[in-house]
C-alpha positions in Angstrom: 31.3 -18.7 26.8 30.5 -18.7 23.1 30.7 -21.6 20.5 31.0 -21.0 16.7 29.5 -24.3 15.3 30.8 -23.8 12.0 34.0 -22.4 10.8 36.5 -22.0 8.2 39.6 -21.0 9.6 41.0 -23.6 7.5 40.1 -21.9 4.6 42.9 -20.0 2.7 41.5 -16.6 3.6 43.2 -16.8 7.0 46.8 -17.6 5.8 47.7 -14.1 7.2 46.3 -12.9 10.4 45.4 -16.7 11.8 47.4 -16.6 14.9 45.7 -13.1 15.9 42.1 -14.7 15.7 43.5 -17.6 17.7 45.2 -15.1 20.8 41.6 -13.2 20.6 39.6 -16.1 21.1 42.0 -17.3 23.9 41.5 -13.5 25.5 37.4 -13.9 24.9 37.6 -17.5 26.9 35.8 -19.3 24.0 34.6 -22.5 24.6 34.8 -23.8 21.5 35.4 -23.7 17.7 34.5 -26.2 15.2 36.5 -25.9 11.7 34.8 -27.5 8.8 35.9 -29.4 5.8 35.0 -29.1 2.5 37.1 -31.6 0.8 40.2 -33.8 2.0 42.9 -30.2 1.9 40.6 -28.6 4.2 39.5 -31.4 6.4 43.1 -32.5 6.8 43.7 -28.3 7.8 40.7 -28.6 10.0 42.0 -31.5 11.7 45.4 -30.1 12.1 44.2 -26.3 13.2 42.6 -29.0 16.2 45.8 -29.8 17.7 46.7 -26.0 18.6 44.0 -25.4 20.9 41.7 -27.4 23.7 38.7 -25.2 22.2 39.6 -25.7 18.3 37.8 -28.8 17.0 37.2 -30.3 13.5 34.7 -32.3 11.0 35.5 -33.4 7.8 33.7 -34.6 4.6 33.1 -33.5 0.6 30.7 -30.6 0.1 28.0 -31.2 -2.3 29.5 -29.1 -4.8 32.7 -31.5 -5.4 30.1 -35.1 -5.3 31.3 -35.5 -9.0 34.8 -36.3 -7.3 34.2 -39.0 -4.8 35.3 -42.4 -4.7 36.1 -45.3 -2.3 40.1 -43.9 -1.7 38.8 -40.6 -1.0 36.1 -42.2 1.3 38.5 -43.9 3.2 40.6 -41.2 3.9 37.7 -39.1 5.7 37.3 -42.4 7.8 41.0 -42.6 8.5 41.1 -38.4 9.7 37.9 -39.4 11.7 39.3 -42.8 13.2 42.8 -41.3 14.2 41.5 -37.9 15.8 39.7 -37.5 18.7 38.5 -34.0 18.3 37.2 -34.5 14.8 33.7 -34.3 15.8 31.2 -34.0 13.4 31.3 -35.1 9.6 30.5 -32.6 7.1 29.8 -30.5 5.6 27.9 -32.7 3.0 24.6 -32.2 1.0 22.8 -30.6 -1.8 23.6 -27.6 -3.4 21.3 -26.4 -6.5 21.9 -22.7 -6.5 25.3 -23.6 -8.2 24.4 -27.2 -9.1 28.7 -27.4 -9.6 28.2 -31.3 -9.3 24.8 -33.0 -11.2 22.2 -33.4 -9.1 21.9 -37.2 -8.9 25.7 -37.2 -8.5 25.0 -35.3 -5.1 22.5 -37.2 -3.6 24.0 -40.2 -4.2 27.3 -39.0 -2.4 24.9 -37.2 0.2 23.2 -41.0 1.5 26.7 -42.5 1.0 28.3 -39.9 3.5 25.5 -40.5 6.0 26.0 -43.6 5.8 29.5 -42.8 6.5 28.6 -40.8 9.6 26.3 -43.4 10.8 29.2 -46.0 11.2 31.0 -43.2 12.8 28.8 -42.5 15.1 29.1 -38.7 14.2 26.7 -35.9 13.7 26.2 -34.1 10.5 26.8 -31.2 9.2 24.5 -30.5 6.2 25.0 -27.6 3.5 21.1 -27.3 1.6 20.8 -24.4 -0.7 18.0 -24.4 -2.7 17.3 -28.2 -2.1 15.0 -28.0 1.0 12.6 -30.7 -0.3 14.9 -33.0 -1.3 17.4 -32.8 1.5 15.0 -33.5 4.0 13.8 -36.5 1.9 16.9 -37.7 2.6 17.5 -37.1 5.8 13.9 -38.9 6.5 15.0 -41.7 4.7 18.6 -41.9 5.7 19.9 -40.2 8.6 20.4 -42.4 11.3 21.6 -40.3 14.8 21.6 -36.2 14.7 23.2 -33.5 13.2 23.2 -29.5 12.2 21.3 -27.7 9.4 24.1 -25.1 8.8 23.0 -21.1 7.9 19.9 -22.2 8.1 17.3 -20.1 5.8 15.0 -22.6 5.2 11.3 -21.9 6.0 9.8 -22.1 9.8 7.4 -24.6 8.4 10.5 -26.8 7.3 12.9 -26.2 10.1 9.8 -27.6 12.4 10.2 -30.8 10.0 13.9 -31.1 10.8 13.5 -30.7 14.4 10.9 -33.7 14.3 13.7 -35.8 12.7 15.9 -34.5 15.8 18.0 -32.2 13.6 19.5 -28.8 15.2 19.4 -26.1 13.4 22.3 -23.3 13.3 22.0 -19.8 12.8 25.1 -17.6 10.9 25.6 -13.8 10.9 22.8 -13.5 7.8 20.1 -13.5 10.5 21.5 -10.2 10.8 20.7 -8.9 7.8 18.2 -6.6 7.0 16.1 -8.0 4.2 16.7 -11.6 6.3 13.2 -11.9 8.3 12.8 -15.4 6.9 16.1 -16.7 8.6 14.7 -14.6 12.2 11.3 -16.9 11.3 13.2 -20.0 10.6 14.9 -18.7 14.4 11.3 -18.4 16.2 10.3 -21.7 14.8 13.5 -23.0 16.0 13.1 -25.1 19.7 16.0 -23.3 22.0 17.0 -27.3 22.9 17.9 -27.4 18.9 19.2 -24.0 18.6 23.1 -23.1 17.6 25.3 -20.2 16.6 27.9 -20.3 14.2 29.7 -17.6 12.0 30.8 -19.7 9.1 33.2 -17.5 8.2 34.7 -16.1 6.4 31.9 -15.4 4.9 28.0 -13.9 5.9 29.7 -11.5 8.1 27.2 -10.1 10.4 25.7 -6.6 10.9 27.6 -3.8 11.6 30.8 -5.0 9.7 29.2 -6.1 6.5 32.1 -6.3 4.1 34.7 -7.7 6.1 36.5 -10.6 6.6 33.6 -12.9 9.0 35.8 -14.2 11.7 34.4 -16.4 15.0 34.7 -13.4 17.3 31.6 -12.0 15.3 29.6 -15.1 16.3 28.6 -12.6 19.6 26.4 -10.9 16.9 24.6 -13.5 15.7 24.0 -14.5 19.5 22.5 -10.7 20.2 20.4 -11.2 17.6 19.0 -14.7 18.2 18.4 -13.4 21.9 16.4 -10.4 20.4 14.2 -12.9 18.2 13.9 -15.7 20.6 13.0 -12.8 23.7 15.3 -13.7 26.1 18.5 -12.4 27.4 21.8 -12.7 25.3 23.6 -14.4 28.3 20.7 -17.0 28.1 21.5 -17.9 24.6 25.0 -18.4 25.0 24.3 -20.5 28.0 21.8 -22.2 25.5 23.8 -22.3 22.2 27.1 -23.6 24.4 25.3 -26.6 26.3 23.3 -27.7 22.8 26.8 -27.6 20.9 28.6 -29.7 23.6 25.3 -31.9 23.5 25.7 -32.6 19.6 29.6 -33.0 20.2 29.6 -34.8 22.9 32.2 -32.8 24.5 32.4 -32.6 28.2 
């Protein structure tokens, strides 16, 4: 059964159409769903979306590109949604982001080793966001991360992705290994160990080949799977076998 590590069906793009996506993945049997926050809205969504269904699950944290905003309350807060809900299970998605570089940069890495910190004492996984930060996001990790967690979408190189996995990092692949100019994501997949490998969708956006232009939703996450089988050369039933037992490793669902 499949397991879309990273979703935002608490994002406001499913206002309408939600409770279809929900029926479908109760028709499909998915195992499981993990809704990610971005800041306190969309972790408290996230966290709320987790009381609807067994397989709907939640993390919460402050994205990289909303650092400039944190504080002690805010802090607290995460902690609270994390301490009163059982199925919040991962913390994130926190990071670096210098394609948009929407918070300054020693803003965000501040907030990154004060949110791992946070996860630490939590004893939750991670969910990291890096876009154009590779160097300096594992840097931190190196120096900070204490446990595990998830490079999300990863496109970083093969030679870095071998880096995180040494730091026992997993690394998830979203419907952009798809694509067809993409063949550094499918390298970042070959270099990727199948005992650290995950699926996610991270819709609703990188929607995966052959619906390119709409809505991303986690019933597409069979796609990503198809293609990750392709790449890694093995069957697609293995890597759903694969992908489900590493995400209810990380999450330490039974």
């Amino acid at each position: 059964m499949l397991f879309d590590t990273h979703a935002h069906l608490n994002d406001e793009e499913f206002n309408e159409g939600l409770d279809d996506i929900i029926k479908e993945l109760k028709e499909k049997h998915f195992d499981g769903v993990v809704n990610i926050g971005y800041d306190y809205e969309s972790s408290l969504k996230a966290v709320e979306l987790s009381k609807k269904e067994d397989f709907l699950y939640a993390s919460v944290g402050l994205h990289p590109h909303d650092s400039k905003d944190y504080n002690k309350i805010l802090e607290n807060e995460f902690i609270k949604l994390v301490k009163e809900n059982e199925k919040v299970v991962a913390y994130g998605e926190i990071g670096l982001d210098y394609y948009y570089d929407n918070s300054p940069r020693d803003i965000q890495k501040e907030v990154f080793i004060r949110q791992l910190k946070v996860a630490s004492e939590l004893n939750k996984p991670v969910i990291i966001h890096s876009r154009d930060a590779a160097g300096d996001t594992y840097d931190i990790l190196k120096a900070h991360l204490n446990g595990t967690g998830i490079i999300h979408s990863c496109s970083a190189s093969a030679e870095m992705v071998r880096e995180y996995v040494k730091l026992g990092m997993y690394t998830s692949f979203s419907g952009s290994v798809t694509f067809k100019n993409a063949n550094n994501v499918r390298e970042a997949a070959k270099a990727t160990p199948l005992d650290k490998l995950l699926i996610e969708t991270d819709c609703p956006y990188l929607t995966p080949v052959p619906f390119r232009g709409k809505r991303n939703k986690p019933p597409y996450v069979e796609y990503t799977a198809r293609m990750l089988a392709e790449v890694k050369g093995i069957s697609y039933e293995e890597i759903i076998e694969i992908t489900n037992k590493n995400a209810r490793e990380i999450f330490k669902i039974k």
